[in-house]
Legacy VTK file of the C-alpha trace (Angstrom):
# vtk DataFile Version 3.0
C-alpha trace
ASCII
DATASET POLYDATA
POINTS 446 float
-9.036 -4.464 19.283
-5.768 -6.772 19.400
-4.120 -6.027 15.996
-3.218 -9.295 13.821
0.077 -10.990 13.933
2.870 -8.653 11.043
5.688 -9.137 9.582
7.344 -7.032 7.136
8.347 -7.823 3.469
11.176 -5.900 2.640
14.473 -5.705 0.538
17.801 -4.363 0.117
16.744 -1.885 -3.131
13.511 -1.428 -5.210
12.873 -4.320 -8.119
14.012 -7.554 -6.136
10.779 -9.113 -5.989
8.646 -7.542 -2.637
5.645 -7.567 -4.623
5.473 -10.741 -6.132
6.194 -12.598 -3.231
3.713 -10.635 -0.859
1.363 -11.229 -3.727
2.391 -15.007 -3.440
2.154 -15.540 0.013
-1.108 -13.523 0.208
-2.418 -16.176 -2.010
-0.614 -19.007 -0.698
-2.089 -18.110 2.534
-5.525 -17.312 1.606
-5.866 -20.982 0.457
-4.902 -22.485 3.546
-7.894 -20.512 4.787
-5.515 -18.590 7.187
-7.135 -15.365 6.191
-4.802 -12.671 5.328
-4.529 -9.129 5.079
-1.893 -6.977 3.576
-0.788 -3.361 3.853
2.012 -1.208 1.773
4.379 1.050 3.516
4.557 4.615 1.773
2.913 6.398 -1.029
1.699 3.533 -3.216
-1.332 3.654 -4.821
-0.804 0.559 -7.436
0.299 -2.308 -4.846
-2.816 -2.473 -2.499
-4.895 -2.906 -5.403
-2.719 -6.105 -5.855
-3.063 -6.975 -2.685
-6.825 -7.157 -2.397
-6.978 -8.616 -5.388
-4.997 -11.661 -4.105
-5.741 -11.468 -0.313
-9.403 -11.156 -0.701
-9.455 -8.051 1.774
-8.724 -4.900 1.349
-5.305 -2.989 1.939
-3.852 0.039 3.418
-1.233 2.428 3.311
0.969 2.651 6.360
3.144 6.232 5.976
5.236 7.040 8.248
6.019 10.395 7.458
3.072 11.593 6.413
1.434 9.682 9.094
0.926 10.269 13.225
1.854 7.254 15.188
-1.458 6.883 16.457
-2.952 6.945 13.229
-0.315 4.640 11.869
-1.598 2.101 15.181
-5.102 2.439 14.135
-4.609 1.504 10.200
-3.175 -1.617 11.818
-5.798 -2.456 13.972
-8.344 -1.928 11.768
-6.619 -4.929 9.561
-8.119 -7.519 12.395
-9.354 -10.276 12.471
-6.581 -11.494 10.432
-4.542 -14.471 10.757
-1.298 -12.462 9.009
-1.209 -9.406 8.254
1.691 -8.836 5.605
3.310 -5.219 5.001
5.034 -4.840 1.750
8.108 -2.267 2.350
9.047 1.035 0.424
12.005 0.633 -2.019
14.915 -0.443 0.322
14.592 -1.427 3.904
16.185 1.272 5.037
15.185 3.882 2.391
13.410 6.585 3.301
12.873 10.961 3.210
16.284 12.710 3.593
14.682 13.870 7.061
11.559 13.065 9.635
8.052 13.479 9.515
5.180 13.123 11.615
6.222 9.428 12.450
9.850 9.067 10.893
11.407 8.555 7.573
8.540 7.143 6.271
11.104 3.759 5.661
10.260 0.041 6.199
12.716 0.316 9.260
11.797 2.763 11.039
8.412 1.130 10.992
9.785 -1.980 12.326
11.216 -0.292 14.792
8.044 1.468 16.009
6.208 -1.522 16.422
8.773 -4.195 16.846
7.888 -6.290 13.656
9.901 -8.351 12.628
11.313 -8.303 8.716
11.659 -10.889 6.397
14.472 -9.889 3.865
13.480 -10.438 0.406
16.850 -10.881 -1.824
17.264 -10.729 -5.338
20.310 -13.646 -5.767
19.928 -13.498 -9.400
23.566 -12.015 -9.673
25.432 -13.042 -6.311
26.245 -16.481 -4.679
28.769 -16.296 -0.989
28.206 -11.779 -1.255
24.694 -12.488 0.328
26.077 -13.112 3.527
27.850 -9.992 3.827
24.613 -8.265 2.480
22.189 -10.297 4.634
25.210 -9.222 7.472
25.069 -5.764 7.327
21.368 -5.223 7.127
21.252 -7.318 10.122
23.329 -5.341 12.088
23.079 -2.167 10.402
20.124 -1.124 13.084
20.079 -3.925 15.979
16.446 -2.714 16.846
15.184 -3.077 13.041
14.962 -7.071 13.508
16.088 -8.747 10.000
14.384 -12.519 11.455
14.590 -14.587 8.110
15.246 -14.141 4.496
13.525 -15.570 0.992
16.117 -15.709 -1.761
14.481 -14.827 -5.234
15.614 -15.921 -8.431
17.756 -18.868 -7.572
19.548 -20.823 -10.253
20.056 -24.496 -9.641
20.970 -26.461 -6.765
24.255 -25.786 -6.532
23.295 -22.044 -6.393
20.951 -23.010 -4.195
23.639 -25.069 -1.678
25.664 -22.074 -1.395
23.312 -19.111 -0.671
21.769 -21.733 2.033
25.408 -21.456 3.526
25.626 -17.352 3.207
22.500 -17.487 5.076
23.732 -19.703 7.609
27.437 -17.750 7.835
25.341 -14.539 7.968
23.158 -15.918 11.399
19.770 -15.610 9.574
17.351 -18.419 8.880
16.417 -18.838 4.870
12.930 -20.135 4.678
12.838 -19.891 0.501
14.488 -20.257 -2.497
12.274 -19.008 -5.654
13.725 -20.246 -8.785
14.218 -17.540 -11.673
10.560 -17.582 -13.728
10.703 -15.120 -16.641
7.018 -16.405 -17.214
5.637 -14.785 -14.113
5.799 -11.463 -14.465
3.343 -8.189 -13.315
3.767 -5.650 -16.487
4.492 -2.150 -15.544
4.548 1.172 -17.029
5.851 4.617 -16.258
4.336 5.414 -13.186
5.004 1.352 -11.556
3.477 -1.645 -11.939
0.312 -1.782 -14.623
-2.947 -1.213 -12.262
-4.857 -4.242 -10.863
-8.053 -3.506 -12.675
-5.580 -3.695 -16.106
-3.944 -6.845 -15.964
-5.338 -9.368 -17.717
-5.771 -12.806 -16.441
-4.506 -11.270 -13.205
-6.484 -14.570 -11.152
-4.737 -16.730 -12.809
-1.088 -14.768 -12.234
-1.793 -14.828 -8.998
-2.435 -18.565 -8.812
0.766 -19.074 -10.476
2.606 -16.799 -7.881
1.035 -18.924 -5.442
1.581 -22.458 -7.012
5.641 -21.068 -7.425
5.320 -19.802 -3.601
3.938 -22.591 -1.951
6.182 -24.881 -3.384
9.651 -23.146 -2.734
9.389 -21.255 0.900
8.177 -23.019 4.209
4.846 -21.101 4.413
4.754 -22.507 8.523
7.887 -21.269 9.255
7.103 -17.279 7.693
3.482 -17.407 9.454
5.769 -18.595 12.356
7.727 -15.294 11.923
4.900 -13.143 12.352
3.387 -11.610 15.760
1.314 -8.651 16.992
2.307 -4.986 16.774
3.585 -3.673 19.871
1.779 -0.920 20.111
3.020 0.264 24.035
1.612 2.509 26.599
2.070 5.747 24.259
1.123 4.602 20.939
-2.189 3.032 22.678
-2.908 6.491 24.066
-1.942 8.377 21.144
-4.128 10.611 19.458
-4.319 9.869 15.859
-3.986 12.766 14.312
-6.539 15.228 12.747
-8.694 13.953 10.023
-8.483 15.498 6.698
-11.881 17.041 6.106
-14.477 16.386 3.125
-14.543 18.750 0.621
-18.719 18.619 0.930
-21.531 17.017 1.928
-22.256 14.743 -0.979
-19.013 14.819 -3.241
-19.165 13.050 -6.668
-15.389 10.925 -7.296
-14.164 10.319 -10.587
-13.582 6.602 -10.511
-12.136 4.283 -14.044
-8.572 3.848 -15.116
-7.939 6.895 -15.513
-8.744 8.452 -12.044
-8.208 5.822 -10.115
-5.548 6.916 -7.384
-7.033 7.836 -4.055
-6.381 6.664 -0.676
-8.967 4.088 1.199
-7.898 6.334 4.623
-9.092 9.330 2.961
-12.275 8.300 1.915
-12.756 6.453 5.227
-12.398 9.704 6.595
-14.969 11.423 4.662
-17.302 8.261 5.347
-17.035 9.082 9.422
-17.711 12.971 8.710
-21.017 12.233 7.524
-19.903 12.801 3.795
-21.762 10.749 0.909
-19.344 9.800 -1.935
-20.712 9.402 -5.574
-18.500 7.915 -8.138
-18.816 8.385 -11.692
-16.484 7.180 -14.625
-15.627 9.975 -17.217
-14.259 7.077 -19.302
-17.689 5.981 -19.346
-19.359 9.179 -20.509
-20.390 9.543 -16.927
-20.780 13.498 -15.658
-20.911 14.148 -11.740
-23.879 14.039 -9.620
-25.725 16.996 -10.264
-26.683 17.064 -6.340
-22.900 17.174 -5.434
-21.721 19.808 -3.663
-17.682 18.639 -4.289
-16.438 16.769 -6.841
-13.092 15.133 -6.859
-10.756 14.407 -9.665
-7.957 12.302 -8.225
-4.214 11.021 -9.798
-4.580 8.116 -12.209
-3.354 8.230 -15.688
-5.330 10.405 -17.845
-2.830 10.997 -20.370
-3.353 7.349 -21.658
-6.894 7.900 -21.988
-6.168 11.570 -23.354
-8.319 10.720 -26.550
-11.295 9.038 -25.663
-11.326 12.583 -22.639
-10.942 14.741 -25.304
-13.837 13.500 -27.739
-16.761 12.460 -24.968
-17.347 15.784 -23.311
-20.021 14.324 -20.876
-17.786 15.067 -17.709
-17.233 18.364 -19.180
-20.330 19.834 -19.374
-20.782 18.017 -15.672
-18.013 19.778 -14.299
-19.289 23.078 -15.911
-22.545 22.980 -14.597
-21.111 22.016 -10.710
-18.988 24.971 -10.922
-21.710 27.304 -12.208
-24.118 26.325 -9.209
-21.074 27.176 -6.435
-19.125 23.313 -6.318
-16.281 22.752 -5.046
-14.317 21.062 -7.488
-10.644 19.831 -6.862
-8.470 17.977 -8.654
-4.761 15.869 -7.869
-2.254 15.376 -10.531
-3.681 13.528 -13.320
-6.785 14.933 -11.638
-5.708 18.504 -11.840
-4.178 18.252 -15.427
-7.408 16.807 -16.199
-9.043 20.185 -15.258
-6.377 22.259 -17.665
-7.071 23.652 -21.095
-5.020 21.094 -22.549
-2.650 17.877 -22.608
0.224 16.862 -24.890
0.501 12.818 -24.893
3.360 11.030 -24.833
3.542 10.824 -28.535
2.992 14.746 -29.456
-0.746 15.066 -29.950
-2.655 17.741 -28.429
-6.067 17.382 -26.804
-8.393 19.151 -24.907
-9.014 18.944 -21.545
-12.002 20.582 -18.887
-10.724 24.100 -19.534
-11.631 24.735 -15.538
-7.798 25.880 -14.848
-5.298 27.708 -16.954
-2.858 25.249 -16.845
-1.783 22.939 -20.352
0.875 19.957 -19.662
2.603 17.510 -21.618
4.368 14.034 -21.826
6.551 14.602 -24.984
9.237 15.853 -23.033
9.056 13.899 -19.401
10.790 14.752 -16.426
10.330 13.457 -13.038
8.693 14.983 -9.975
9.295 13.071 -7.090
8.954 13.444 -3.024
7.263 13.930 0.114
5.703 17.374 0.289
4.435 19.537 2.813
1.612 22.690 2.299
-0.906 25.388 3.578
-3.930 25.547 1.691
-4.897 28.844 0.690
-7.842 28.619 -0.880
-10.098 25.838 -2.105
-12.102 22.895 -0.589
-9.326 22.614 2.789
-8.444 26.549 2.668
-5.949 27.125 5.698
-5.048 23.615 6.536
-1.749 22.103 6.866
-1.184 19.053 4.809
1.586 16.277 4.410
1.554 14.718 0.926
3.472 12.980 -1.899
3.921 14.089 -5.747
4.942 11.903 -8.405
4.738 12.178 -12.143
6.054 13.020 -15.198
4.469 15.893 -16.854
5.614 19.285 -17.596
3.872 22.250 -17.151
3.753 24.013 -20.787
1.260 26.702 -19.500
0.341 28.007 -16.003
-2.188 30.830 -15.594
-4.448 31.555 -12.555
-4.169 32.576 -9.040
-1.703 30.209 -6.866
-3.131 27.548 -4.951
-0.642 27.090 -2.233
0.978 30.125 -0.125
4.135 27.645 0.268
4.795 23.947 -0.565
8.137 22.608 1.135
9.950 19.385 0.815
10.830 16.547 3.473
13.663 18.626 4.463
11.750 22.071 4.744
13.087 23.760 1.281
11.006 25.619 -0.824
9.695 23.443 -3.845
8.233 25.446 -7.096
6.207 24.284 -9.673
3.807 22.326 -6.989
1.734 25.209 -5.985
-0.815 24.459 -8.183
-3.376 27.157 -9.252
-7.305 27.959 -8.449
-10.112 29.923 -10.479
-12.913 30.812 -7.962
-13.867 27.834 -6.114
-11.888 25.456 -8.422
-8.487 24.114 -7.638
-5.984 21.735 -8.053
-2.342 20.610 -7.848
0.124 17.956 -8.556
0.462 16.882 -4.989
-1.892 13.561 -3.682
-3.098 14.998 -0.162
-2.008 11.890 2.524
-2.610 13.258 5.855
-3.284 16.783 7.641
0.014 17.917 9.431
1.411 20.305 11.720
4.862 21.051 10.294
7.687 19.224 8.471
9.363 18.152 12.490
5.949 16.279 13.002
LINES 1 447
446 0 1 2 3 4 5 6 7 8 9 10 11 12 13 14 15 16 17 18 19 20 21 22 23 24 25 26 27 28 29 30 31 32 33 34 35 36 37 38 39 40 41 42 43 44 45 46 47 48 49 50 51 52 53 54 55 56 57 58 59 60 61 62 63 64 65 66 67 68 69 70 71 72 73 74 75 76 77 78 79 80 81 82 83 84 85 86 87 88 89 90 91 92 93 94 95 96 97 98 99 100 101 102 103 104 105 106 107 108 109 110 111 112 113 114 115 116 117 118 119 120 121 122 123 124 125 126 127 128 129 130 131 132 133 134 135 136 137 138 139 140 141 142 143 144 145 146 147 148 149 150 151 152 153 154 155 156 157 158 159 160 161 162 163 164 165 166 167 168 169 170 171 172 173 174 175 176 177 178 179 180 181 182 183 184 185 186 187 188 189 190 191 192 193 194 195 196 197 198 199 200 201 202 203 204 205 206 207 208 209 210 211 212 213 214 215 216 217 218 219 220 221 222 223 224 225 226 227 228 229 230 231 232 233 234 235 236 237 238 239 240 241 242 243 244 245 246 247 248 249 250 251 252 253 254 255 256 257 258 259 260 261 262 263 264 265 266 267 268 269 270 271 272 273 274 275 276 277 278 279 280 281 282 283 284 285 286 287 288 289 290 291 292 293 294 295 296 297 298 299 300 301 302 303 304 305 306 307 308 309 310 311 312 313 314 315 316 317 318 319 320 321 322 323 324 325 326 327 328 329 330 331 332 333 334 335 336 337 338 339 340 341 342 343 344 345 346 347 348 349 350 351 352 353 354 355 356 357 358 359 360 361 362 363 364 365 366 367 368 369 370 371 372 373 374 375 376 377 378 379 380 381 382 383 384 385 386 387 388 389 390 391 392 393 394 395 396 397 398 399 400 401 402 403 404 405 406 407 408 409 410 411 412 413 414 415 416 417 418 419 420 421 422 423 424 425 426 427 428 429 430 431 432 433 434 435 436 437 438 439 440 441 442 443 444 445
C-alpha cells in the first residue's frame, strides 16, 4: 500500500495553536473534497477525537518511543487512500523523552527525520514581530535533516504586523503560507488533563466550521497540500517487523465506554480485533454492567473523578464487575480505570465517594500533583502476566490508600530509573495501574 502524501504540524512550545489549525485545515480540506486524514504524534488521547470529528476519518497515534519503526510505517499506511494525511506534533518540535525508545525520542523531529516529512512550523506571533526570524532560523537549522519547509503565523495583529513577520519569514529563508488573525471567539475549552473531549464540546460542528471559514481564508490551502508528500519509508523500514502485538486480555472482553472511560488507543483495540477477540462496550454512566459472557473486562483512563457522583450512587457496573470476578474474569483497569476499581475517590472539591471496592487502593483530587512520563514495565501478574510493556502515565491523583499485592515487579522511566508509586496493585485475577499500556517492548534501548 503507497502511504498518503504527510506533512507535519508542529511548533516551537505547547499552546501556539497546532490543534486548531490541524483542526482547520482538516476541515478546510475535507470541503474541497480532498479527503483527509490526520494522526497525533505521542500519547494523546483527546486530539484524535478532534480530528475525526473534523476530518471525517478516523485518527491515530504515531509514538515514537513507545513505538517500533515498523509499526510506526504501518499506522501510516493504514491512513491510505488519503489525499493528506496531516500529523499534529507533541509539545515542541523538538521536544521529546530525556532518552530513546523503541523508535527515538518519541518527538515531532525525530519523526520527520525517520520518514523525511516535511514540517510546517506553526508560530504563535501574538507577542513577537522581527524575533521570528531568528526563531524560525534556528529551528531551521537546528537539525538540517528535520526539514522546517514553511511556516503559518497564528495570532497576527494588523497589517503592519502582518508586513513585518512576512519579512522575518523571508530574512529567515522559509516560505509563510498564513497569517491567522488573533480570534478570542474561537476557542476549544480545556480542563486539567488538556483540551475538553470531543464527545463534550458543544456545538463542536459548528467550531469546526468556524476554524475552517478563519483557515481557508488566511493560509494558501494549495501551497500547504503542495508541501506534503509520501513517507519514505526505505529498504529497512519496508522490511521491518512491526513489533509484537499486545495481546487481548480474553476472548470476548466487555470495555467501559462514556465520558468517563473513554481513553483507549484505536491500535490497541485493532490489535485485539486481529487476535480473534470480540469487544463489548458498555457505559457505567449509563447504568450499564459488563457482558455477563465476558471473559475480560476493561476499565480504561478517562475522567471518572468528574463523574465521581453519579459512579457512586448507580451501582449497576458494580454488581457487574462483582459477578465477572466471581465467575474467574479478568478484569483490568488504567488510571481513571484503575481508581475506578478502588474502595474510594476524593473529588476535586473534598467529597468522598465510593468506588468498585475490587482493589485496596482510595485516591483523591483535593490535593493534586502531577504524574507525568513515558514508562516502561514487566507484568507480573494479571491479564499480560510476564510481558514487557512501553507506556505513558499522566494524571493528577494521589494515592491516599494502597493495599494489595504489587502489580508490577519493576516500572522504570524513559531513562531506565526506578519510578514508585506506578506499580499498581492486583487481588486475584484483578488488576490495575496508573500507566495507559501503548505498545509491548523489549527494553528501555528499544
Amino acid at each position: 500500500m503507497t502511504p498518503p502524501p504527510a506533512l507535519i504540524l508542529a511548533a516551537p512550545a505547547s499552546s501556539g495553536g497546532k490543534t486548531t489549525m490541524t483542526l482547520g485545515l482538516l476541515r478546510a480540506f475535507r470541503r474541497r473534497g480532498i479527503g483527509p486524514v490526520a494522526a497525533k504524534i505521542g500519547p494523546d488521547y483527546i486530539d484524535p477525537a478532534f480530528h475525526e470529528v473534523a476530518a471525517g476519518r478516523p485518527s491515530v497515534n504515531l509514538d515514537g518511543w513507545a513505538m517500533a519503526p515498523g509499526r510506526l510505517a504501518r499506522l501510516i499506511e493504514m491512513q491510505a487512500p488519503a489525499g493528506l494525511l496531516a500529523i499534529e506534533g507533541v509539545m515542541g518540535l523538538f521536544d521529546g523523552a530525556p532518552a530513546p525508545g523503541a523508535s527515538g525520542d518519541g518527538s515531532a523531529a525525530a519523526l520527520a527525520r525517520m520518514f523525511s516529512l516535511p514540517v510546517l512550523l506553526v508560530v504563535d506571533a501574538g507577542a513577537q514581530a522581527r524575533s521570528a526570524a531568528a526563531l524560525i532560523h534556528g529551528f531551521r537549522s537546528f537539525d538540517p535533516a528535520v526539514q522546517v519547509a514553511a511556516v503559518i503565523f497564528n495570532r497576527v495583529g494588523g497589517p503592519g504586523h502582518r508586513r513585518v513577520l512576512a519579512a522575518a519569514a523571508a530574512e529567515a529563508g522559509v516560505p509563510a503560507l498564513g497569517f491567522v488573525p488573533r480570534r478570542a471567539d474561537i476557542a476549544l475549552p480545556s480542563r486539567h488533563l488538556g483540551l475538553v473531549q470531543a464527545r463534550e464540546t458543544t456545538d463542536l460542528e459548528a467550531l469546526l466550521d468556524r476554524l475552517a471559514d478563519l483557515v481557508a481564508a488566511h493560509v494558501d490551502l494549495d501551497a500547504v497540500a503542495a508541501l506534503a508528500r509520501p513517507a519514505a519509508f526505505g529498504a529497512r523500514l519496508v522490511a521491518a517487523e512491526p513489533g509484537p502485538a499486545v495481546p487481548p486480555p480474553g476472548g470476548r472482553i466487555a470495555l467501559a465506554r462514556d465520558d468517563a472511560f473513554a481513553f483507549i488507543y484505536p491500535h490497541l483495540l485493532a490489535d485485539w480485533h486481529a487476535a480473534g477477540a470480540e469487544v463489548l462496550p458498555f457505559s457505567p454512566l449509563a447504568g450499564q454492567a459488563p457482558d455477563p459472557s465476558a471473559d475480560a473486562v476493561w476499565l480504561p483512563g478517562g475522567y471518572p473523578e468528574l463523574h465521581a457522583g453519579r459512579l457512586a450512587t448507580d451501582r449497576a457496573w458494580v454488581r457487574g464487575l462483582v459477578a465477572a470476578r466471581d465467575r474467574g474474569a479478568v478484569i483490568f483497569g488504567e488510571c481513571g480505570g484503575y481508581m475506578a476499581l478502588g474502595q474510594g475517590l476524593t473529588d476535586a472539591d473534598g467529597r468522598d465517594w465510593p468506588m468498585a471496592g475490587l482493589l485496596g487502593l482510595s485516591t483523591s483530587f483535593a490535593a493534586r500533583r502531577l504524574h507525568l512520563g513515558y514508562r516502561l514495565g514487566r507484568m507480573v501478574a494479571g491479564p499480560l502476566e510476564g510481558r514487557l510493556w512501553r507506556g505513558h502515565e499522566f494524571h493528577y491523583a494521589t494515592i491516599t490508600a494502597e493495599r494489595g499485592d504489587p502489580l508490577w515487579s519493576s516500572v522504570e522511566d524513559a531513562t531506565g530509573a526506578a519510578v514508585e508509586g506506578a506499580q499498581g496493585l492486583r487481588a486475584g485475577r484483578v488488576a490495575g495501574s496508573f500507566l495507559h499500556l501503548i505498545a509491548a517492548g523489549q527494553s528501555v534501548a528499544g
